[in-house]
GUTORNU-771262 format. One record per atom (N, C-alpha, C): residue in three letters; x, y, z; residue number from 1. Coordinates in steps of 0.05 Angstrom, whole numbers, plus 32768, in hexadecimal, padded with zeros to 4 digits. Atoms other than C-alpha are relative to their C-alpha. Example, Ala and Ser with C-alpha at 12.3 -4.5 7.8 and 13.67 -1.06 7.14 Angstrom:
2
> selo; u; v; w; gukol
> ALA; 8012; 7FE8; 8000; 1 .
> ALA; 80F6; 7FA6; 809C; 1 .
> ALA; 8012; 8018; 8000; 1 .
> SER; 7FF0; 7FE8; 7FFF; 2 .
> SER; 8111; 7FEB; 808F; 2 .
> SER; 7FF1; 8016; 800E; 2 .
***
This chain:
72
> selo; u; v; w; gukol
> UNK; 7FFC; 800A; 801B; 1 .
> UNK; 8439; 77B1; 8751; 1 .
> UNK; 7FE5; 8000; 7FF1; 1 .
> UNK; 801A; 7FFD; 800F; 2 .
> UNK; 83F2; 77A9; 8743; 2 .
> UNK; 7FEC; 801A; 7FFA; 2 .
> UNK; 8010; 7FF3; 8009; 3 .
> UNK; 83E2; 77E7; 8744; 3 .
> UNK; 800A; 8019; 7FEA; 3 .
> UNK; 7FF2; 7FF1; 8015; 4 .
> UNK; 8420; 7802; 8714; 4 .
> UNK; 7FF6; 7FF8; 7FE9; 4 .
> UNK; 800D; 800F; 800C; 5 .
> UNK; 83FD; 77CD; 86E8; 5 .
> UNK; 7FE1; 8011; 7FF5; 5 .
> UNK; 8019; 7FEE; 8006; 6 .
> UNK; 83B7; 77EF; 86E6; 6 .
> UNK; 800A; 8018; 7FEF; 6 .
> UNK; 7FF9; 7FE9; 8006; 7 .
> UNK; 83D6; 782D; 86DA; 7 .
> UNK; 800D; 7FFD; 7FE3; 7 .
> UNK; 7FF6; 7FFD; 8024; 8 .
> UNK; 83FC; 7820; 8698; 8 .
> UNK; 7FE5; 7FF3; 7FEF; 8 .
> UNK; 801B; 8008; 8017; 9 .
> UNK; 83B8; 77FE; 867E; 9 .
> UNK; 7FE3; 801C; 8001; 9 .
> UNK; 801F; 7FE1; 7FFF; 10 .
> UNK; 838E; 784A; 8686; 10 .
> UNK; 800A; 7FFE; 7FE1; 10 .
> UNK; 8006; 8001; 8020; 11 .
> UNK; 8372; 7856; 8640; 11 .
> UNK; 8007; 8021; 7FF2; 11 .
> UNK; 7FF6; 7FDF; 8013; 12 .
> UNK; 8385; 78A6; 862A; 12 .
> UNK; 8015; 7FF4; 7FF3; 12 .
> UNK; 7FED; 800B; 8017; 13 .
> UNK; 83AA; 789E; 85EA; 13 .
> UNK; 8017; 8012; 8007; 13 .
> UNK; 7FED; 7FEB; 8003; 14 .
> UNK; 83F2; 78B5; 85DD; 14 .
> UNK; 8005; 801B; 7FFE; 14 .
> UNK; 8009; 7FE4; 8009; 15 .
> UNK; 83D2; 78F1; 85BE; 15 .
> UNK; 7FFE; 8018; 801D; 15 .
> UNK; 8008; 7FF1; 7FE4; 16 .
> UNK; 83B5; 7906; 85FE; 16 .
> UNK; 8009; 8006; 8016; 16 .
> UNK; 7FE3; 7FFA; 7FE3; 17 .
> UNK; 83F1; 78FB; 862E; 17 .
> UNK; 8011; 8012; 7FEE; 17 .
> UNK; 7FE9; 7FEE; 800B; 18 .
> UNK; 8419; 7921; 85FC; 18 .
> UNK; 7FF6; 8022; 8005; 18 .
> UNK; 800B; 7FF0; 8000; 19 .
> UNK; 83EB; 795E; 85F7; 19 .
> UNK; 8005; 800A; 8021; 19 .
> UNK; 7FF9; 7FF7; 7FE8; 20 .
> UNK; 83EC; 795F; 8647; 20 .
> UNK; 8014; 8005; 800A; 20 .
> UNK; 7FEB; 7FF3; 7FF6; 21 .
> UNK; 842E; 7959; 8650; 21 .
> UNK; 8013; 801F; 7FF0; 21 .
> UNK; 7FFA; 7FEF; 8007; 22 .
> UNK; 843B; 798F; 8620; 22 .
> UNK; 7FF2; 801A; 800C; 22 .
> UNK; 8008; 7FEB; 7FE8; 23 .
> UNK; 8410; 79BB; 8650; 23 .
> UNK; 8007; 7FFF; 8011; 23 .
> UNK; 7FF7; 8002; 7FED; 24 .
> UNK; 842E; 79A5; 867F; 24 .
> UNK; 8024; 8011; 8002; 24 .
> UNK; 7FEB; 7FEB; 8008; 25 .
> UNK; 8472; 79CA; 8668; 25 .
> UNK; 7FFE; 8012; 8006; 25 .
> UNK; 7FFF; 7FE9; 8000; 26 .
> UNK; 8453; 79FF; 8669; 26 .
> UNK; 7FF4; 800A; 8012; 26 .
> UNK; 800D; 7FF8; 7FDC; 27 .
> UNK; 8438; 7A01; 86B4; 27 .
> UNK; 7FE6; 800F; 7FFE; 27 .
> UNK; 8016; 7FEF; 7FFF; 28 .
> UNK; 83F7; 7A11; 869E; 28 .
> UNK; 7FE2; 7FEA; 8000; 28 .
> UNK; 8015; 800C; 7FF8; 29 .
> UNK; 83CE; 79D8; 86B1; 29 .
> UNK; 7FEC; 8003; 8018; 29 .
> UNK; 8014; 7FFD; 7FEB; 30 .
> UNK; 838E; 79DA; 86DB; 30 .
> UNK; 7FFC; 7FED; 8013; 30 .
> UNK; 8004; 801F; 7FF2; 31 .
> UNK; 838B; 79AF; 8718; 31 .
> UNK; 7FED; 7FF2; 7FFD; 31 .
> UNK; 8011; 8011; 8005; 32 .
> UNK; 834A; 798D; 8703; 32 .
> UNK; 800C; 7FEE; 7FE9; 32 .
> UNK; 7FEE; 801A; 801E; 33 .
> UNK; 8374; 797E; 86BF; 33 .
> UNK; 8019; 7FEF; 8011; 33 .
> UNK; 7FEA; 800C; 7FF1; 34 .
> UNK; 83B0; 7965; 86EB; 34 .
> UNK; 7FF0; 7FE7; 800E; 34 .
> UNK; 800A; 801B; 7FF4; 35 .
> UNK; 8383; 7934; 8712; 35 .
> UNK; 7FF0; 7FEE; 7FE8; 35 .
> UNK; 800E; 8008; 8013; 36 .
> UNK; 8358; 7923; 86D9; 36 .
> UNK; 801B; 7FEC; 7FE8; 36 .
> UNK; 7FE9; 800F; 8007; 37 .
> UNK; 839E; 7910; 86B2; 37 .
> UNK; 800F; 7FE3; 8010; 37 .
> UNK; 7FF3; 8016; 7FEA; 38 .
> UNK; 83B9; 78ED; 86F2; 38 .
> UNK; 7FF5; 7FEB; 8002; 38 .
> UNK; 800B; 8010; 8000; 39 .
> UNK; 8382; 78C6; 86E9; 39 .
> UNK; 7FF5; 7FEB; 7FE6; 39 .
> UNK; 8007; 8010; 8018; 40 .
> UNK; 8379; 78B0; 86A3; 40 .
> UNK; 801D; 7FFB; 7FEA; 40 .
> UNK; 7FE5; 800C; 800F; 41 .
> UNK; 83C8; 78B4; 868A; 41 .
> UNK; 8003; 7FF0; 8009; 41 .
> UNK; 7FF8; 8016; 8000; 42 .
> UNK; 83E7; 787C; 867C; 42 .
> UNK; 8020; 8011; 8008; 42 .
> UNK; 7FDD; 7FFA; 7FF4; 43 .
> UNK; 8433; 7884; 86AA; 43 .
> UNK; 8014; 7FFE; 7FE5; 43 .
> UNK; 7FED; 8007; 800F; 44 .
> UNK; 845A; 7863; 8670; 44 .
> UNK; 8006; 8019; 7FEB; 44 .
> UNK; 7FFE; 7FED; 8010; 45 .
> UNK; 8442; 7894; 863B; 45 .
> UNK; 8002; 8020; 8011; 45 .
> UNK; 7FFC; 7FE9; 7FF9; 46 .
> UNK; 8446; 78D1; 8664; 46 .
> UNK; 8029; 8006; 8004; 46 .
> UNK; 7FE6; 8003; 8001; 47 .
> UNK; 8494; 78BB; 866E; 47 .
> UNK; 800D; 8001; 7FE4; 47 .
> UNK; 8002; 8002; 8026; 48 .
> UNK; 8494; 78B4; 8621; 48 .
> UNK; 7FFB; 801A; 7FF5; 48 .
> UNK; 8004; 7FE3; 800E; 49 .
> UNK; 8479; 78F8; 8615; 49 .
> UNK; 800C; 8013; 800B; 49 .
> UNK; 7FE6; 7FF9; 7FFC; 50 .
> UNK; 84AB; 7914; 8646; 50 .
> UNK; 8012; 800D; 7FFC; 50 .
> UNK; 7FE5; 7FFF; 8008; 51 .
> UNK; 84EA; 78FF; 862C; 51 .
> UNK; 7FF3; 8011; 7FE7; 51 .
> UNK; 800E; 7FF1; 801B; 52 .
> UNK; 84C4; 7910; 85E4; 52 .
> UNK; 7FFF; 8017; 8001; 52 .
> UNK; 7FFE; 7FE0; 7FFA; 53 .
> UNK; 84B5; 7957; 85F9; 53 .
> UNK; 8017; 800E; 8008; 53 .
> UNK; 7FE1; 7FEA; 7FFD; 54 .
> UNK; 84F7; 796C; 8618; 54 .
> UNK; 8013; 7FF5; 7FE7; 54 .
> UNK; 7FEA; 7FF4; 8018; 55 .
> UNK; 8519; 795B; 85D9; 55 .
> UNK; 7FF8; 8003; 7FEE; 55 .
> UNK; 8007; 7FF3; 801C; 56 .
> UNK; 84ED; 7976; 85A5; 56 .
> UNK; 8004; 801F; 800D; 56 .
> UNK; 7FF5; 7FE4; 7FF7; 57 .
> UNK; 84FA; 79B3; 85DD; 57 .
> UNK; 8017; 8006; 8002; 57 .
> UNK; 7FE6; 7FFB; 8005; 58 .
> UNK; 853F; 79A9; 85DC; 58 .
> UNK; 800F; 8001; 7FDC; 58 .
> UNK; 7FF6; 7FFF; 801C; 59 .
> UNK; 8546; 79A2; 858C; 59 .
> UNK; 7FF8; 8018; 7FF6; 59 .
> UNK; 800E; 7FF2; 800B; 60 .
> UNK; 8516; 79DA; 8585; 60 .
> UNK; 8017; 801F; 800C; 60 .
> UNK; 7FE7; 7FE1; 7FED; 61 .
> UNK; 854D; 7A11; 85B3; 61 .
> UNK; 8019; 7FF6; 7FEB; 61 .
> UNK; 7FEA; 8007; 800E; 62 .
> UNK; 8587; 79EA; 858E; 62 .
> UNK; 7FFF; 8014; 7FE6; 62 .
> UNK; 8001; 7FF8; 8020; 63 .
> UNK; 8567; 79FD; 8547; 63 .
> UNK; 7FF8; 802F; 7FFF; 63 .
> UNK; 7FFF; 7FEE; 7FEE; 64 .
> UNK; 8558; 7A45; 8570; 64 .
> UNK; 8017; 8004; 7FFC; 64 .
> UNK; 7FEB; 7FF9; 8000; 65 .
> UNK; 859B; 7A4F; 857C; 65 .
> UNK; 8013; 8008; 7FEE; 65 .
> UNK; 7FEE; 800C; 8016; 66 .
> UNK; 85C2; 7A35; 8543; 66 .
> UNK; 7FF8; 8019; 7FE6; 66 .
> UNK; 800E; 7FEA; 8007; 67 .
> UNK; 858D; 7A6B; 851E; 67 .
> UNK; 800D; 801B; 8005; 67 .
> UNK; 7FF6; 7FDF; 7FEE; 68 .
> UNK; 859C; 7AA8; 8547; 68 .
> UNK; 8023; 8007; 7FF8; 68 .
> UNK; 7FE4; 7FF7; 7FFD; 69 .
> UNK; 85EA; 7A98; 8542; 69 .
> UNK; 800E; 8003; 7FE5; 69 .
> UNK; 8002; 7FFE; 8019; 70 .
> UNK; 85EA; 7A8B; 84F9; 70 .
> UNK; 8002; 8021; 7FF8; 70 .
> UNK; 7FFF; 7FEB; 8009; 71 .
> UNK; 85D6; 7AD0; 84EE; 71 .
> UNK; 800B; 8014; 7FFC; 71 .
> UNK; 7FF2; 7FED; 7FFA; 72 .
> UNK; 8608; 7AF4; 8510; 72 .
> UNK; 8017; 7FF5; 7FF3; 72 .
***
């Protein structure tokens, strides 16, 4: 418990877990950045940027789609 505790008080801003997990999408992180993350995200916000990312990726295929079918 104390050390799930630590872990949600690391200091990288929202900004910075969002940015990684949006590289992280895209399987093109470096394992020094993967440890270096592992070590300065905060758990909560990386669960936060996430959900956040798969549905600005799922709104973004929706609006994709809806596009493409429109036309025809």
């Amino acid at each position: 418990m104390n050390d799930l505790k630590r872990a949600t008080q690391r200091k990288a801003s929202f900004g910075a877990t969002m940015k990684a997990v949006f590289w992280s999408f895209f399987g093109v992180r470096k394992k020094s950045d993967y440890e270096q993350d592992a070590a300065r995200l905060n758990p909560v916000y990386v669960l936060i940027a996430g959900v956040l990312g798969a549905a600005i990726f799922i709104a973004v295929l929706i609006t994709i789609v809806k596009l493409v079918v429109a036309q025809h």
